[in-house]
C-alpha positions as CSV (number, residue, x, y, z in Angstrom):
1,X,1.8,-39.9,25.2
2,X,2.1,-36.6,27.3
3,X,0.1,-34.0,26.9
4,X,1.5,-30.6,26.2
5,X,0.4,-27.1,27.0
6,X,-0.7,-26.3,24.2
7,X,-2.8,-29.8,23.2
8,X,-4.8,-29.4,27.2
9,X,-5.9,-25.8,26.7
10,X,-7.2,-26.9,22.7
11,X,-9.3,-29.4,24.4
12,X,-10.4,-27.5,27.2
13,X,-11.6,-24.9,24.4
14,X,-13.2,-27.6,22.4
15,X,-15.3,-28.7,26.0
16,X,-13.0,-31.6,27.3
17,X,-12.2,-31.8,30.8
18,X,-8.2,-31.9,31.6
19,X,-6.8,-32.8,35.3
20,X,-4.2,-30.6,36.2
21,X,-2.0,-29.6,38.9
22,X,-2.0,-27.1,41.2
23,X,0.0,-26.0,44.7
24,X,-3.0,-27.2,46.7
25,X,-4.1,-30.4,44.7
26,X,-5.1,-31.8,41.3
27,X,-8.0,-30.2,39.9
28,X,-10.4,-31.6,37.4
29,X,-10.9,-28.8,34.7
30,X,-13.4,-27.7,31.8
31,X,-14.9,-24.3,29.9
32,X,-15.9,-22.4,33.1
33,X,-18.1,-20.3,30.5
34,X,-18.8,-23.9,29.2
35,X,-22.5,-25.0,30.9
36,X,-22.1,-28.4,29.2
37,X,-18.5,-28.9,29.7
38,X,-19.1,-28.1,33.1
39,X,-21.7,-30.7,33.4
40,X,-19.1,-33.0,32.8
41,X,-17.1,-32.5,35.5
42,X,-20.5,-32.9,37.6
43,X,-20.8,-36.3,35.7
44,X,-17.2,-37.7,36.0
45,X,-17.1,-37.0,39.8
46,X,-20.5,-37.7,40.8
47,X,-20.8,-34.2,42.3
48,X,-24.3,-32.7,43.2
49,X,-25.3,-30.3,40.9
50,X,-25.9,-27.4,43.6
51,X,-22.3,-27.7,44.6
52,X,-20.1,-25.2,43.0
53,X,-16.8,-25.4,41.5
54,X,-14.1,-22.8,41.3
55,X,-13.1,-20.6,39.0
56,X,-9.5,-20.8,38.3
57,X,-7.9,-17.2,36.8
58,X,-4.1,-16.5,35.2
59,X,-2.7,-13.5,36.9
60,X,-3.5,-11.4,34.1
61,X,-7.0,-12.3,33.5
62,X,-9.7,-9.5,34.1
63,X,-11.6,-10.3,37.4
64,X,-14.4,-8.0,36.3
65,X,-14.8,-10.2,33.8
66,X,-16.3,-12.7,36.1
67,X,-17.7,-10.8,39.2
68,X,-20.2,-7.8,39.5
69,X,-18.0,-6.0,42.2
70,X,-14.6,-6.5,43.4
71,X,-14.5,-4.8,47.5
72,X,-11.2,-3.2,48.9
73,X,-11.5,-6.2,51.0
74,X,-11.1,-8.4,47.9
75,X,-8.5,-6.7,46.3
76,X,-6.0,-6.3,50.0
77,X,-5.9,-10.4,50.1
78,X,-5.8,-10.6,46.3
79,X,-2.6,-8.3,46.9
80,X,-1.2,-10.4,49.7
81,X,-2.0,-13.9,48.9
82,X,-1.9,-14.3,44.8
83,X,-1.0,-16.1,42.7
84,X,-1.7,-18.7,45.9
85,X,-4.4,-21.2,48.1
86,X,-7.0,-19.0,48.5
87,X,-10.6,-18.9,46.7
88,X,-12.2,-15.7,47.4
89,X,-16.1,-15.9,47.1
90,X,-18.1,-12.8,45.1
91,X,-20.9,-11.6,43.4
92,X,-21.0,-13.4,39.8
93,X,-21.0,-11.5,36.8
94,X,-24.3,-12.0,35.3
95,X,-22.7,-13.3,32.3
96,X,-21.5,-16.1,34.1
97,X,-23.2,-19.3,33.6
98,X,-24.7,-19.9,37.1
99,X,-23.8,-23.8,36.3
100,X,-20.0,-23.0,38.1
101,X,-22.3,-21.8,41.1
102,X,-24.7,-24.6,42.0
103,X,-27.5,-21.9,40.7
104,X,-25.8,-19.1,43.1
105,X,-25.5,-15.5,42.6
106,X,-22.0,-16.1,44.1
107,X,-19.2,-17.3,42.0
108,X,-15.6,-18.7,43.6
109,X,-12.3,-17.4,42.3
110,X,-8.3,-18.0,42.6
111,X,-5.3,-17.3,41.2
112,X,-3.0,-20.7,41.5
113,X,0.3,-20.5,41.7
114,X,1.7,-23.6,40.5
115,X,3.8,-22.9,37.2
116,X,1.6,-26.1,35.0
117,X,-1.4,-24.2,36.2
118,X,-0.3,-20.8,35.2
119,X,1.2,-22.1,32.2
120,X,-2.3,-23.8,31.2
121,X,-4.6,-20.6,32.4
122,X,-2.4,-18.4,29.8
123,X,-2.6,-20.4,27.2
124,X,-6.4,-20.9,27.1
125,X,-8.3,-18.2,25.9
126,X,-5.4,-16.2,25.5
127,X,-5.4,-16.2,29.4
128,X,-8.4,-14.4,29.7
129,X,-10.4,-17.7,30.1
130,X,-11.6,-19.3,33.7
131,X,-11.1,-23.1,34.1
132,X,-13.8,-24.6,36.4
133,X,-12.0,-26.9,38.4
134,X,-12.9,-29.2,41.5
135,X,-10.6,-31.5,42.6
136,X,-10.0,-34.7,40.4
137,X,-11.3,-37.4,42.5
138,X,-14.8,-38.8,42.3
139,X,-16.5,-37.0,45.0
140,X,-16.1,-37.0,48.7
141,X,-13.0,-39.0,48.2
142,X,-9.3,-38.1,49.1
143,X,-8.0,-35.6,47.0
144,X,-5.1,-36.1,44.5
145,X,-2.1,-34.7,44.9
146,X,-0.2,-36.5,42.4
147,X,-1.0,-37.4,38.5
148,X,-0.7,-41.0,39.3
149,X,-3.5,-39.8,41.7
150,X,-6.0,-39.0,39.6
151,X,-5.3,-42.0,36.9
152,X,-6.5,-44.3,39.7
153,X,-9.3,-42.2,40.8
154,X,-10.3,-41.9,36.9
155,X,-8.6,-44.8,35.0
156,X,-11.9,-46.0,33.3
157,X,-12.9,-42.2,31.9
158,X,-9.3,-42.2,30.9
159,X,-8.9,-45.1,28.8
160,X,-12.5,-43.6,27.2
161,X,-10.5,-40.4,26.8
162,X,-13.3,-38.8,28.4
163,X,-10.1,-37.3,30.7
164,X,-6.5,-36.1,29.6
165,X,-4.3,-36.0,32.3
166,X,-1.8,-32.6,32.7
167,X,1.5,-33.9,34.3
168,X,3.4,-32.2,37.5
169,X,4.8,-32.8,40.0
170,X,3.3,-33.5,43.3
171,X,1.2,-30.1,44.7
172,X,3.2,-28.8,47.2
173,X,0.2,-27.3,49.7
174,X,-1.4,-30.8,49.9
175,X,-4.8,-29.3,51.1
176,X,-7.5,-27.1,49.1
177,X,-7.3,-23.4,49.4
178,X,-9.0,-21.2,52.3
179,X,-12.1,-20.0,50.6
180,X,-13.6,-16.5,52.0
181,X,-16.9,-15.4,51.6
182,X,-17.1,-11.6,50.5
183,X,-20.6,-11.5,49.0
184,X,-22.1,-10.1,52.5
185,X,-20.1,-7.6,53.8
186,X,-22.3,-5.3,55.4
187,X,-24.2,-7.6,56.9
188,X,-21.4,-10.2,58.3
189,X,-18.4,-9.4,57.2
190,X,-15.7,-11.4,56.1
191,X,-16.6,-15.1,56.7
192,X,-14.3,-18.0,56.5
193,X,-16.7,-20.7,54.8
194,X,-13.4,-23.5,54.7
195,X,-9.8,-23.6,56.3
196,X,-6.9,-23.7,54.2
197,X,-2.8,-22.9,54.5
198,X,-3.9,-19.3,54.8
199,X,-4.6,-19.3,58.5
200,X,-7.9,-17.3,60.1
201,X,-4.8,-15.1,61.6
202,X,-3.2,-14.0,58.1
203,X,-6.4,-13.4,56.9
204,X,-7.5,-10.8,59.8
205,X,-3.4,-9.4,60.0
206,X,-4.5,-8.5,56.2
207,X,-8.1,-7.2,56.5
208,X,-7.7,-5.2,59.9
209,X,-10.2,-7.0,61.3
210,X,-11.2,-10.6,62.3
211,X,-12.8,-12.9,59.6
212,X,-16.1,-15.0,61.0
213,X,-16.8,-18.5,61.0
214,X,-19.3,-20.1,58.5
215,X,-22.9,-19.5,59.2
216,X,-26.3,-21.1,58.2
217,X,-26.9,-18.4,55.4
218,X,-23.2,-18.2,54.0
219,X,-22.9,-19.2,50.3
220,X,-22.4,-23.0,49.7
221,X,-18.9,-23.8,48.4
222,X,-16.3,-26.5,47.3
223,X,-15.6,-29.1,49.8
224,X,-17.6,-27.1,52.8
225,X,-20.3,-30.7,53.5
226,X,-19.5,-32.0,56.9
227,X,-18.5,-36.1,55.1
228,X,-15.5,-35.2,52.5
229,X,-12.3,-36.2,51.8
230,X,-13.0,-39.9,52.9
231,X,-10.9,-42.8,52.0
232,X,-12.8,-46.2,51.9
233,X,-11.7,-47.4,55.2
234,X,-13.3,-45.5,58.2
235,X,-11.2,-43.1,60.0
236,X,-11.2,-42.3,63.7
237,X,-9.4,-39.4,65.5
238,X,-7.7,-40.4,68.9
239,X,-6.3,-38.0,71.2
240,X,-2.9,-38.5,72.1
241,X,-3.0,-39.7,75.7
242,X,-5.7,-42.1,74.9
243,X,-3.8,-43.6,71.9
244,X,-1.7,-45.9,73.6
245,X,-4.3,-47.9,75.0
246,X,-7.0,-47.7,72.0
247,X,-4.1,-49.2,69.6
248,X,-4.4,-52.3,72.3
249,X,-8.2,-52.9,72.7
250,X,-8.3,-52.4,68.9
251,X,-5.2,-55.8,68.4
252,X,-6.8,-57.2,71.7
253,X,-10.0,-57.2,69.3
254,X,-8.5,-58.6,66.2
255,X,-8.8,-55.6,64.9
256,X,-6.3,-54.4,61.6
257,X,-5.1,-51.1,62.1
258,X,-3.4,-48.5,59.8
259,X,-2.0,-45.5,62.3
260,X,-1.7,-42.1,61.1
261,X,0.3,-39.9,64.0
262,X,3.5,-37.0,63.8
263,X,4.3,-37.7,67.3
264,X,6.8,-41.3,68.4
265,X,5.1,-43.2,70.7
266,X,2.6,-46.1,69.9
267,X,3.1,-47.9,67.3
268,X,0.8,-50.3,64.5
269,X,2.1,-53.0,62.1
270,X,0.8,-50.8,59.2
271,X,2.1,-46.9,60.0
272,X,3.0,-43.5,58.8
273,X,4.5,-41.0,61.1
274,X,4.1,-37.2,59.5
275,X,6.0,-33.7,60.4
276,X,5.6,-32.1,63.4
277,X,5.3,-28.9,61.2
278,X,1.6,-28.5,60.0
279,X,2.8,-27.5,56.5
280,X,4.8,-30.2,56.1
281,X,2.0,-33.1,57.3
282,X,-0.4,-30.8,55.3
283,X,1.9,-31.5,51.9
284,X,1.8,-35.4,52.8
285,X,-1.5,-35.9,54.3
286,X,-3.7,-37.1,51.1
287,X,-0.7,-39.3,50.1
288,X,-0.5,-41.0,53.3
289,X,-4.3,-41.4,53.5
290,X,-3.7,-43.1,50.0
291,X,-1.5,-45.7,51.4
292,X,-3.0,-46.5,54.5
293,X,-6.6,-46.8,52.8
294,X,-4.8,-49.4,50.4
295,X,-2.9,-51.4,53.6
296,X,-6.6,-53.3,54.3
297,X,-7.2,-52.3,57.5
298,X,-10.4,-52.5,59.6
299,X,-9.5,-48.5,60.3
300,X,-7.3,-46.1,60.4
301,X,-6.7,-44.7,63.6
302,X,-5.4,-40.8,63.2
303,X,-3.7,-38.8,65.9
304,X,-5.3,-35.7,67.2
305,X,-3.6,-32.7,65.9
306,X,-2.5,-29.8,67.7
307,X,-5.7,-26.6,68.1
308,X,-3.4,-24.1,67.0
309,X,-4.0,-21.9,64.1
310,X,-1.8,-23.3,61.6
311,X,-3.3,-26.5,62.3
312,X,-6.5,-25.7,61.1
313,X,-7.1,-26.8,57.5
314,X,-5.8,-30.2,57.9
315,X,-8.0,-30.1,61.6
316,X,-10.7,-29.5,59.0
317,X,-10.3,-32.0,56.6
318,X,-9.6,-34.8,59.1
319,X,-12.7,-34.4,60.4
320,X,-14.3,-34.1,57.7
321,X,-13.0,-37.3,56.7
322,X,-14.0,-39.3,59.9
323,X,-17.3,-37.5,59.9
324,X,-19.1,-40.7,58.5
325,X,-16.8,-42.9,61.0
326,X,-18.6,-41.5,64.2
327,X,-19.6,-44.7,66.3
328,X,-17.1,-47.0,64.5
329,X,-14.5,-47.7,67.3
330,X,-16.8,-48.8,69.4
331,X,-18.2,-51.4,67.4
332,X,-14.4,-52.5,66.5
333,X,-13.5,-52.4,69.8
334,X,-16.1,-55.3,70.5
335,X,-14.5,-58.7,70.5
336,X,-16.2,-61.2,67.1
């Protein structure tokens, strides 16, 4: 049976936790104002409790609602940028539970555009309501971009209906939002704590000046620890001239190999070949890591992206994915 509208905000009200879509990727949601709904989230994804959620908002909802202070800064790339995939980081309203924080005095917001995700945010509460939403994976996995998606990632919490699923179609962004510190203005400015679609560039066209990278004393936020957005089977970034001849050693080693690339060239039995366009491999990137985490390969071997701007958030979450892979090639690469 589908779930309507109207049926996933009443059970978000009554403290359930509904997955829903978004343009960037499914998010898991509850009561943001909810400390015990929240905790289910936590719970269902096996999240550490000092890692905060965001704090999703219809257009219409009151911002001052849920910060202590909303800076010019704040409201030039709320004007340019939502509805759309970018969290902005802020002083938390003090009646804000601190549970949607990790204990923080910060508090992470957006707007989503997706239509489902609008459609949700202004029926709950009247739209004045926040939905606390990660995405709706079990933590440090690959994202879901897709319903189907997050009913693998949570088929035994669904069948407990511990989870309703919200249908849509597949997010169309394919990466989580660019999240922006503005909690320490005076001090550091603008900080960019994780990439998104919204490139480093747009963000400093916007601002009139450039937006810093992550330091030791920024705010922690969604998906910012170095290992995330790992399948099951280790990943390891190649650089294009040096593919060719890694693809070898690794079948000269017996080795199974799931290729990941957006340039022809070398080629595996098991393969996906993405855009050229970074928007477009953004969009299919989770999918793709999806299907070549359930080909049973010994690895999956990814081409190294372009170091352009508009590169940067899938940069980042490849990376991020093969963060726990360091040192695996070279044991593949060793003959049994």
């Amino acid at each position: 049976m589908s779930l309507s509208i109207n049926q996933a905000a009443a059970l978000l009200e009554r403290g359930g936790l509904v997955a829903f879509p978004t343009e960037t990727v499914y998010g898991l949601g509850a009561d943001a104002e909810n400390p015990l709904a929240v905790a289910a989230i936590y719970a269902a994804k096996g999240r550490p409790p000092n890692h905060p959620v965001i704090v999703h908002l219809a257009p219409e909802a009151d911002l001052h609602y849920w910060v202590s202070e909303v800076p010019p800064e704040a409201q030039r790339l709320i004007d340019a940028f939502w509805p759309g995939p970018l969290t902005l980081i802020l002083p938390r309203h003090a009646r804000i539970p601190a549970a949607v924080s990790g204990g923080q005095d910060s508090i992470g917001v957006r707007c989503p555009s997706h239509p489902v995700a609008q459609a949700l945010l202004r029926a709950f509460k009247g739209g004045q309501g926040g939905i606390a939403a990660p995405s709706a994976n079990k933590f440090g996995r690959v994202s879901p971009t897709t319903a189907q998606h997050v009913r693998e990632e949570f088929r035994t919490e669904i069948e407990r209906a511990e989870v309703a699923v919200l249908e849509g179609e597949q997010s169309e962004v394919g990466i989580e939002s660019t999240i922006v510190d503005l909690t320490r203005l005076a001090t550091h400015g603008p900080v960019l704590l994780r990439p998104g679609q919204i490139s480093t560039d747009q963000l400093a066209a916007v601002l009139g000046k450039p937006v810093a990278q992550a330091d030791a004393s920024a705010p922690r936020a969604s998906g910012t620890l170095e290992a995330h957005y790992a399948p099951s089977t280790p990943v390891v970034i190649v650089e294009h001239a040096l593919l060719a001849p890694t693809l070898q050693q690794l079948q000269a080693a017996g080795r199974r190999v799931a290729l990941l690339h957006y340039l022809s060239g070398p080629v595996a039995a098991t393969q996906i070949q993405l855009s050229a366009d970074a928007a477009s491999y953004a969009h299919a990137l989770y999918a793709s890591l999806r299907q070549l985490d359930a080909a049973g390969a010994d690895v999956i071997v990814v081409q190294a992206l372009p170091e352009s701007t508009e590169w940067q958030g899938v940069r980042d979450r490849l990376r991020r994915a093969a963060h726990d892979s360091l040192g695996v090639l070279a044991g593949l690469l060793k003959r049994d």
